[in-house]
C-alpha positions, -999 to +999 in steps of 0.1 A: -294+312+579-287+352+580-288+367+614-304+401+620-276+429+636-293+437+664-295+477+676-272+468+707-250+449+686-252+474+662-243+506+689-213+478+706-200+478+666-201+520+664-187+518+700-156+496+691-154+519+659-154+549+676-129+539+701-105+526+676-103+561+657-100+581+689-068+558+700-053+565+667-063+599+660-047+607+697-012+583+692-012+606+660-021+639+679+003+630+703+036+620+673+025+653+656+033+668+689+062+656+704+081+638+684+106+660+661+142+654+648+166+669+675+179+692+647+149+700+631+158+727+607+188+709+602+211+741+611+235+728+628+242+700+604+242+727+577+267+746+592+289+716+606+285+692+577+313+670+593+302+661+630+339+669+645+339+701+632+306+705+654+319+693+681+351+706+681+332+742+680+312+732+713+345+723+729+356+759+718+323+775+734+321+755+768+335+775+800+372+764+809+365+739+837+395+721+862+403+686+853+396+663+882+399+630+865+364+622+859+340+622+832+318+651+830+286+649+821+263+682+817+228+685+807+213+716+794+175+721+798+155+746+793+129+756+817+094+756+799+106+725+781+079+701+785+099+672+775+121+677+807+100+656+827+104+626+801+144+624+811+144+635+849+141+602+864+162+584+840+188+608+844+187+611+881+192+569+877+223+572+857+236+602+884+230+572+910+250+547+891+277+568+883+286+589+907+316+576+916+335+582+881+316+605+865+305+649+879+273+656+869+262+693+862+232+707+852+225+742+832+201+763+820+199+769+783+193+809+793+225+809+818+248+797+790+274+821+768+253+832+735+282+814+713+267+784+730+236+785+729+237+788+693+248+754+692+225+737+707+195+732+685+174+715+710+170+704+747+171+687+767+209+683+757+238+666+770+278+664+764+297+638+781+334+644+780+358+616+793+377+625+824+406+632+802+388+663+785+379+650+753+343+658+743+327+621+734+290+628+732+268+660+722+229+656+719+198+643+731+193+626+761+175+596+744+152+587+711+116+579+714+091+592+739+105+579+769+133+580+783+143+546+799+183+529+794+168+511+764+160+545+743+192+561+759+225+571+741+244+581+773+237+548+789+267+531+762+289+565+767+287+561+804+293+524+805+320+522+781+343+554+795+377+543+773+355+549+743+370+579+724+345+578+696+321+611+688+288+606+690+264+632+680+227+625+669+217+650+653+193+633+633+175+611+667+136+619+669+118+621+700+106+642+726+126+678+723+123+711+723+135+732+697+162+764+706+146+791+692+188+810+691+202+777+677+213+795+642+249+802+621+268+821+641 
């Protein structure tokens, strides 16, 4: 026996339907948006095809600073970035943690030397240098939409200080927004 589709069944069935494409034309809307390859135009990689060449050149640009035997960590936003509220609180959580070995600065991208600025080719952007001097991460914050110590990069930096390794990616997608002086010196 066939059952008739009533009209309310029929309207809860355009409904559901409707619904459905609104979620995924927003989740789309909303990738389309925000998410973007931290070096979108892929200048800096151009221009520093090997990564320690890159950051040996941010080293170069930063302003001499006094060695006081901690890690230094120093995030670079820029003001109309709306992605800054994404990494605020999870950044304010790490400052908590580790205060005690590590000096936290913040800049603005604007207030930085032109030679660096060019390097950066997104914010928000962080370096983490150990407390010896040596630069030991250069990039986004985290990957992904949020910003929690699951999607973060500076969580293992921070938690592992002996770790002399470079880390710098480049090539991470989420929530950035792109330098518009980030170009070959």
């Amino acid at each position: 026996m066939m059952s008739r589709l009533t009209p309310k069944t029929a309207l809860l069935g355009v409904l559901v339907i409707v619904w459905i494409v609104a979620i995924v034309t927003g989740f789309w809307w909303f990738q389309a948006r925000l998410i973007v390859t931290f070096d979108a135009d892929q200048s800096i990689l151009n221009q520093y095809p090997r990564v320690r060449d890159y950051g040996e050149a941010l080293h170069r640009a930063l302003p001499a600073t006094v060695p006081d035997n901690k890690a230094r960590v120093t995030i670079v936003r820029h003001p109309g970035c709306r992605c800054n509220r994404y990494s605020a609180e999870h950044l304010a959580a790490l400052e908590g943690r580790y205060d005690v070995s590590t000096r936290f600065a913040s800049a603005r991208l604007n207030d930085l030397p032109a030679a660096m600025q060019a390097l950066i080719p997104a914010t928000p952007f962080v370096m983490v240098h150990r407390s010896d001097g040596s630069l030991v991460y250069a990039g986004p914050v985290n990957s992904g939409v949020t910003c929690t110590s699951t999607s973060s990069f500076l969580d293992t930096k921070l938690s592992s200080p002996g770790d002399p390794t470079l880390h710098i990616p480049l090539l991470a997608r989420g929530c950035y927004c792109a330098n518009p002086v980030s170009a070959p010196l």
